[in-house]
C-alpha positions as CSV (number, residue, x, y, z in Angstrom):
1,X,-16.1,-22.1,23.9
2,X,-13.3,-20.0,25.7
3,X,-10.6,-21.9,23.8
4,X,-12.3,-22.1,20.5
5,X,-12.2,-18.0,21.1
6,X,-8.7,-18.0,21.7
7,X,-7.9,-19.9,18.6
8,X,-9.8,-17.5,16.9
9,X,-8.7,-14.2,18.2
10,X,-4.8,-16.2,17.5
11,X,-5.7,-16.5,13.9
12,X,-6.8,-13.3,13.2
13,X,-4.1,-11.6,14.9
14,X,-1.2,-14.3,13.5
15,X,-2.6,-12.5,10.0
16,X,-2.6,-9.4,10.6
17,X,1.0,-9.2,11.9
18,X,1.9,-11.1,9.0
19,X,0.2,-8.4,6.4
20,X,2.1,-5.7,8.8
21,X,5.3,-7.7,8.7
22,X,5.4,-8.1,4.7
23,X,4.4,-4.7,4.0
24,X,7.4,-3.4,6.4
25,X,9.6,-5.4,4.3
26,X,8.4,-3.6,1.3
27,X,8.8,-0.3,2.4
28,X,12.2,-1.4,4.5
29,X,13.1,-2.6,0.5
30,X,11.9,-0.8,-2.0
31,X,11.3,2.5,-0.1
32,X,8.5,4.8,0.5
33,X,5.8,3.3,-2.1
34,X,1.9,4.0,-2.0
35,X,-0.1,2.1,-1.0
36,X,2.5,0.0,1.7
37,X,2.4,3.6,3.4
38,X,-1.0,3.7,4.3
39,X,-1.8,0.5,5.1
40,X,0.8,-1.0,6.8
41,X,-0.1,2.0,9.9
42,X,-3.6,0.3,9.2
43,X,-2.5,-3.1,10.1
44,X,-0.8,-2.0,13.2
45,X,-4.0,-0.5,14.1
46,X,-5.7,-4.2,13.4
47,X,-3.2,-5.9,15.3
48,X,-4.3,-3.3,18.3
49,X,-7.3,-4.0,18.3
50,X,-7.1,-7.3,18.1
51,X,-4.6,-7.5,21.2
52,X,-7.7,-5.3,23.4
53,X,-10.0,-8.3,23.2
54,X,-7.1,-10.8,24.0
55,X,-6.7,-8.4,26.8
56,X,-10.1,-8.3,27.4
57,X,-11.1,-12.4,27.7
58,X,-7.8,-12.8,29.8
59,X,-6.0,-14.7,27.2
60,X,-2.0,-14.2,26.7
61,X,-1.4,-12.3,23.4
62,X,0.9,-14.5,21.6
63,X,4.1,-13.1,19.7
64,X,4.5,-11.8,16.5
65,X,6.6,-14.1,14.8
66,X,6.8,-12.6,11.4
67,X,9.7,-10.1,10.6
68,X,12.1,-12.6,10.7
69,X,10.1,-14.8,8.1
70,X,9.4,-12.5,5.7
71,X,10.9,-13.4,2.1
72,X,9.6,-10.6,-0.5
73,X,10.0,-11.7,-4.4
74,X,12.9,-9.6,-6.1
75,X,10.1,-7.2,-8.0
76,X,8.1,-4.7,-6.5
77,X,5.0,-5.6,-8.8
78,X,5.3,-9.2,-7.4
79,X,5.1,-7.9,-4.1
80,X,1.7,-5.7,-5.0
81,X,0.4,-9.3,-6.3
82,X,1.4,-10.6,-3.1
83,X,-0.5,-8.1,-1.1
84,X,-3.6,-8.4,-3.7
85,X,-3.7,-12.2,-2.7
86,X,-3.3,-11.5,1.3
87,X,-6.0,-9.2,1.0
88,X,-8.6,-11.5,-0.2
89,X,-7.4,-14.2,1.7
90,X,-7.6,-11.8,5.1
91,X,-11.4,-11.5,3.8
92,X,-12.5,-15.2,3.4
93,X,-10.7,-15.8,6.9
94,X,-12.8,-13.5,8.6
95,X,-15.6,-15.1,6.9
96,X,-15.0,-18.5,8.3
97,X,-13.9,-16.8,12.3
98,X,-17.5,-14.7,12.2
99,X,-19.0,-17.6,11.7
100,X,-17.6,-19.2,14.6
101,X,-18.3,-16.4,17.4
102,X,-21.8,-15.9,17.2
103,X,-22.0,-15.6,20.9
104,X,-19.5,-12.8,21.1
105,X,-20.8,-10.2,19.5
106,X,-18.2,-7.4,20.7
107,X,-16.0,-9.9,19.4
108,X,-17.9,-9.8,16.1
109,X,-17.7,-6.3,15.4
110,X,-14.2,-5.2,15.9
111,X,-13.5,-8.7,12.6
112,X,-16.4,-7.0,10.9
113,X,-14.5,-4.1,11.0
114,X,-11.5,-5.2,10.3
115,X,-12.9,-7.3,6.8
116,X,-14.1,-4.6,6.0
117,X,-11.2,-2.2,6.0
118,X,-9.3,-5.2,4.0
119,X,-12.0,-5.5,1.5
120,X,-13.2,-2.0,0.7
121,X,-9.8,-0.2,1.1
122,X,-7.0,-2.2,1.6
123,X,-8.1,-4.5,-1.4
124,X,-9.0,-2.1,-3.8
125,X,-5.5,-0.2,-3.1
126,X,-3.9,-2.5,-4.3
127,X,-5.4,-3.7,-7.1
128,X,-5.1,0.2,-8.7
129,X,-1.6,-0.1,-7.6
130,X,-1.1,-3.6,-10.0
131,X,-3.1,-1.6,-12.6
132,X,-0.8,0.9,-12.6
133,X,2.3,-1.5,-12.2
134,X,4.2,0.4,-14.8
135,X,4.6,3.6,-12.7
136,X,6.1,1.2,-10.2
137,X,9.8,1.3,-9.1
138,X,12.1,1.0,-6.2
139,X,12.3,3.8,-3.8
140,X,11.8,7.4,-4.3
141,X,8.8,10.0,-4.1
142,X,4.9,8.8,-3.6
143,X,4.3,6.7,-6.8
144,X,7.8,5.1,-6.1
145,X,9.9,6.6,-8.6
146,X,13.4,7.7,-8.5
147,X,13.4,11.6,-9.3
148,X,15.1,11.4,-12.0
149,X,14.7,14.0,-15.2
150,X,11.9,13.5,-17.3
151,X,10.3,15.0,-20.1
152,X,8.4,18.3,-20.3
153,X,6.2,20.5,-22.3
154,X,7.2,24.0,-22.4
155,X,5.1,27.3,-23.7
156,X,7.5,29.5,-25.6
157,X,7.3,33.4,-25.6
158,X,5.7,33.2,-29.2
159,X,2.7,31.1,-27.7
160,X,3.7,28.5,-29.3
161,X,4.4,25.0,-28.2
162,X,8.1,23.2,-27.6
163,X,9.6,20.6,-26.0
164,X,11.5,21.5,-22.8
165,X,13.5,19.7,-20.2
166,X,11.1,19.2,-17.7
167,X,12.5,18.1,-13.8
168,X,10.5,15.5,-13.2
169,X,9.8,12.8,-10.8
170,X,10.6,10.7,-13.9
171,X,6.8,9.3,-14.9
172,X,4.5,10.9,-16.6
173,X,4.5,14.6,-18.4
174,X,5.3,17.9,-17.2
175,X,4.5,21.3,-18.0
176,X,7.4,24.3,-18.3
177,X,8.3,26.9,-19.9
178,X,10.5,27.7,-23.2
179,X,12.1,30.9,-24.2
180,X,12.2,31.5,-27.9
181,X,10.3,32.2,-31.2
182,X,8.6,29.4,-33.6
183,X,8.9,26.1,-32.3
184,X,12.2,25.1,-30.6
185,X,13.6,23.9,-27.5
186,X,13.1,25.4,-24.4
187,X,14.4,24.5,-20.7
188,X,11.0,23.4,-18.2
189,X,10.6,22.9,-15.0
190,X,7.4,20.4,-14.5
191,X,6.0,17.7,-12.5
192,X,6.1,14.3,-14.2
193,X,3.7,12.2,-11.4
194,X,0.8,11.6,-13.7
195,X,-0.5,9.0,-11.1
196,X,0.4,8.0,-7.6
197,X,-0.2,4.8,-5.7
């Protein structure tokens, strides 16, 4: 049973340096984008773990073969697809590896764990991320734009309201200030993040 353990503890930790791997890439590529951010300090944590009960059963942790393998598509959305898909397939692995150490139940807690952070956080993360695909460009602030001028609303003296010249992150609408009486233009300083990832 020793080696069917090893196998097992191999393919779960051959996955989760892969997820860690691709979503380095992203970030080493498109820049600081939510939710890579989070997650890919998650799946170091997996890969931790994962490496304590190799250490624990004596077995030699094998090496993480993935940053040099790593091919990203050219689009950022493709890449929140991509995750999307490793996700699910991270859950239906750990599905199949409970089911083969039912005599390890230490063993059986720390995948449990782990499926469940892919499928009630990691999972999810993403898929808002894909709704929002939109908001989604290469680097910049947290919802991965480029902070670039955008569009504001501005409040004029005379209560009234104009347009104004917002400094934005360049998505969404901001909120300024205009100087001036009736409706006109004013100059705004706002925040245009309407979402994040």
């Amino acid at each position: 049973m020793s080696n069917s353990l090893e196998h097992v503890l191999c393919e779960a930790l051959d996955d989760e340096y892969k997820a860690r791997a691709t979503y380095q890439a992203v970030l080493e590529t498109f820049g600081d984008v939510r939710p890579f951010t989070n997650i890919v300090h998650a799946e170091d944590r997996h890969a931790k773990a994962l490496e304590q009960l190799f250490a624990r059963y004596g077995f030699a942790i094998p090496k993480d073969r993935w940053p040099e393998k790593i091919k990203l598509p050219e689009k950022l959305e493709d890449c929140v697809k991509l995750a999307v898909e490793a996700e699910i397939e991270n859950a239906d692995m750990y599905d199949r590896l409970l089911a083969q150490t039912s005599d390890y139940p230490d063993v059986q807690r720390v995948l449990l764990n782990l499926q469940r952070a892919s499928q009630e956080n990691h999972l999810p993360a993403f898929q808002r991320a894909l709704e929002r695909s939109s908001s989604l460009t290469a680097e910049g602030c947290e919802c991965g734009c480029t902070n670039e001028s955008g569009q504001g609303q501005g409040r004029g003296n005379a209560n009234q309201h104009r347009n104004g010249n917002g400094h934005s992150c360049g998505c969404g609408n901001g909120r300024g200030h205009g100087h001036g009486h009736g409706r006109r233009n004013g100059n705004g300083r706002g925040r245009g993040c309407a979402s994040t990832l």
